[in-house]
C-alpha positions, 0 to 999 in steps of 0.5 A: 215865859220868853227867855231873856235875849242878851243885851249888850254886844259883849253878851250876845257875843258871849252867847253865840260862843257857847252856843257853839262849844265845839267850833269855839274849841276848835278854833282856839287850838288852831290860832294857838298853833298858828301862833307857834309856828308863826314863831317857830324858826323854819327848821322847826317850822317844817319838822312840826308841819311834817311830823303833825301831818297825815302824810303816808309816812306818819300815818304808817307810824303813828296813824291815830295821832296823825290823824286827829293832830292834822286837823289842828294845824294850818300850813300858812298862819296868815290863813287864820284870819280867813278859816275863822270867817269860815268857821263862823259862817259854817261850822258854827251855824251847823253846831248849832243846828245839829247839836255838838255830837252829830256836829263832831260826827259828820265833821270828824267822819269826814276828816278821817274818810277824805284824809284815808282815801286821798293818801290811799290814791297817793300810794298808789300813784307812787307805786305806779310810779306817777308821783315820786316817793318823796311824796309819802312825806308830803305836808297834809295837814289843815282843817278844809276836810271838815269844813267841807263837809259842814258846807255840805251839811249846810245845804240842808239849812236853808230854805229853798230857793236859796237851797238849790243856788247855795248847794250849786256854788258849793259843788262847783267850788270843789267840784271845778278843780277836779276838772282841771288836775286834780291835786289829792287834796282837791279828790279829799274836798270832794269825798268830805263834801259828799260826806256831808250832803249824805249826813242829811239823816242826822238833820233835824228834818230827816227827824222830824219827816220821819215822825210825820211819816209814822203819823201818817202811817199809825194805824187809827184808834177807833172811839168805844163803842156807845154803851 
């Protein structure tokens, strides 16, 4: 029996959100505290941006919070618009494709790992004394680690040509500004991005070489003999 396709838009819309939980969630607490600081005065505006990010200074203090709570908010409310196209295109056809849990994997290992390690070179540019130590307070907060990393992801969800071509845009979008001063935030888009290309075990292709391999690989059963 096929199953039944949605049949008015507000159906396939309907659909396609459930079809991607975790994105969907996602980006609905992102509009929410967008929402709050577009109405925040900017006193409380920059106390929210500053004690929600995963600056070396919260990170000291609170290093779970500031690590999941950073991946919340957006420093520019008006960017909502855009990181939803975003999410849409990326995050949600990569949910999709990987189920939820390998989805949340790859994104939040990433997350976690490009945050880590771009505040890890920003003390140590502090301590050689090539950035100020007002930077230990910086705003770091937004959700372009994961969406990096997804858009890595992603490479292995189109067919080849078109594969080769979308993978050489992505590397030369985060790659371009690492050749031409490079912020911490720009060397955090590069490490989530080679999260992402090396989660290609957690694709289904990996899984489905795989067993074609241990098919290939199985010992024959041979027929009993005639009687």
């Amino acid at each position: 029996m096929r199953p039944v396709l949605p049949s008015s838009p507000v159906d396939r819309a309907a659909a396609w959100v459930r079809s991607a939980p975790g994105t969907h969630i996602w980006l609905l607490v992102i509009g929410i505290t967008s929402l709050v600081i577009a109405g925040a005065s900017e006193g409380l505006e920059q106390f929210l941006l500053h004690r929600t990010s995963s600056n070396i200074h919260e990170l000291n203090r609170h290093p779970l919070s500031s690590l999941l709570i950073s991946g919340f908010w957006i420093e520019n409310p008006s960017s909502f618009v855009l990181y939803a196209v975003l999410f849409e295109l990326v995050h949600a056809n990569v949910e999709r494709w990987l189920g939820t849990w390998r989805w949340l994997l790859t994104v939040g290992a990433a997350h976690i790992t490009a945050t880590l390690a771009s505040q890890e070179l920003v003390l140590l540019a502090i301590e050689g004394h090539r950035l100020p130590r007002s930077m230990s307070h910086v705003v770091d907060i937004g959700v372009s680690y994961g969406l990096a990393a997804a858009a890595g992801l992603l490479t292995y969800r189109l067919p080849p040509p078109w594969r080769y071509l979308y993978l050489a845009a992505v590397v030369g979008f985060f790659g371009i500004p690492l050749l031409s001063g490079a912020t911490f935030t720009d060397i955090g888009h590069a490490i989530a991005l080679i999260l992402g290309l090396a989660a290609w075990a957690l694709t289904p292709d990996a899984g489905a070489g795989g067993a074609a391999d241990g098919d290939r690989n199985a010992t024959p059963v041979r027929p009993p003999p005639d009687r």
